[in-house]
C-alpha positions in Angstrom: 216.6 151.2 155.3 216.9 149.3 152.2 213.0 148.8 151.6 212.6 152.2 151.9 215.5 153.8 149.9 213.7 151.0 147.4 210.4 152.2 147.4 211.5 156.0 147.4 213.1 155.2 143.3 209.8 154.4 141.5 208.3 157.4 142.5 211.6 160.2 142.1 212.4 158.8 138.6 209.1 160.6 136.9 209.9 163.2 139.1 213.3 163.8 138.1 211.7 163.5 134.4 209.5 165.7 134.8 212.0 168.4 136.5 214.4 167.5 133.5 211.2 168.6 130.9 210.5 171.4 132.8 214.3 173.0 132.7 214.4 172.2 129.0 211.4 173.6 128.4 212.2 176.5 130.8 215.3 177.7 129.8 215.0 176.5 126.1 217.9 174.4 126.4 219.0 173.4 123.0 218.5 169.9 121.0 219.8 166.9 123.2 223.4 166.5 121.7 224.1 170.4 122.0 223.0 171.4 125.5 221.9 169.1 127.1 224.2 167.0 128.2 226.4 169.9 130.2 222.5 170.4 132.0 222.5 167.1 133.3 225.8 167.1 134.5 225.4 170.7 136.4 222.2 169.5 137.6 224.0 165.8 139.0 226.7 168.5 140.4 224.2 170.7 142.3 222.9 167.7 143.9 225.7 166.2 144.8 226.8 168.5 146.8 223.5 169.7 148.5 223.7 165.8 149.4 227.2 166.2 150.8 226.2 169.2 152.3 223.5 167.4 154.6 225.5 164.7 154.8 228.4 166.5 156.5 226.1 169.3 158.7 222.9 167.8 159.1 224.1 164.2 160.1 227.6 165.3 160.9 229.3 161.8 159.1 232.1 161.8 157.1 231.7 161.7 153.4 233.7 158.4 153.4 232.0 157.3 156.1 228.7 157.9 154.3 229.3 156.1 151.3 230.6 152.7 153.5 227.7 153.2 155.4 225.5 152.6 152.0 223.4 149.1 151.3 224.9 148.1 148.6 221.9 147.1 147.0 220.5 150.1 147.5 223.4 151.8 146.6 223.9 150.5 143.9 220.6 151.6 142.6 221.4 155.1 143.8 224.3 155.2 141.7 221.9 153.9 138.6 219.3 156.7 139.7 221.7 159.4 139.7 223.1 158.3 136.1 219.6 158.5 135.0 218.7 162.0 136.6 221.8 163.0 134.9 221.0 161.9 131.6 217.7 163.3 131.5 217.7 166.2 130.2 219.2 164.5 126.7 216.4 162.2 127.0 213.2 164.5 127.2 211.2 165.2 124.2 208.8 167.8 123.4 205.6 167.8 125.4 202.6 168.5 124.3 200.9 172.2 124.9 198.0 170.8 126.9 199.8 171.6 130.3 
């Protein structure tokens, strides 16, 4: 499990950036110190609980039995993931038109 929640990071991280771009770009979300903070933290919110949400009806577990459940390893680079995904938003620039 922890090989695979491993592998899964590299490849969601320019996905999350490029989500992050896209809702900036989107919804013309002001500069990063104005807006964009508060859109990283609603879009950490929304997935934490659609997360919870599976985590209680899909697998029927406990939210604190979920997070004992975690590798801490991978865990820990979950929590590192998330803080990233949330920060986002502050951290995307302007892309270029050519998309």
């Amino acid at each position: 499990m922890r090989a695979a929640e491993l592998v899964e990071l590299p490849v969601m991280l320019p996905v999350s950036r490029r989500a992050a771009r896209w809702t900036v770009r989107r919804h013309r979300v002001p500069p990063p110190l104005a807006g964009r903070p508060g859109t990283g933290a609603v879009a950490l919110a929304l997935l934490g609980a659609a997360e919870l949400a599976v985590v209680r009806r899909g697998r029927g577990v406990a939210v604190g039995e979920y997070v004992r459940s975690r590798d801490p390893v991978a865990g820990g680079a979950y929590l590192a993931a998330l803080a990233a995904f949330a920060l986002l938003p502050a951290l995307v620039g302007p892309r270029d038109r050519r998309r």
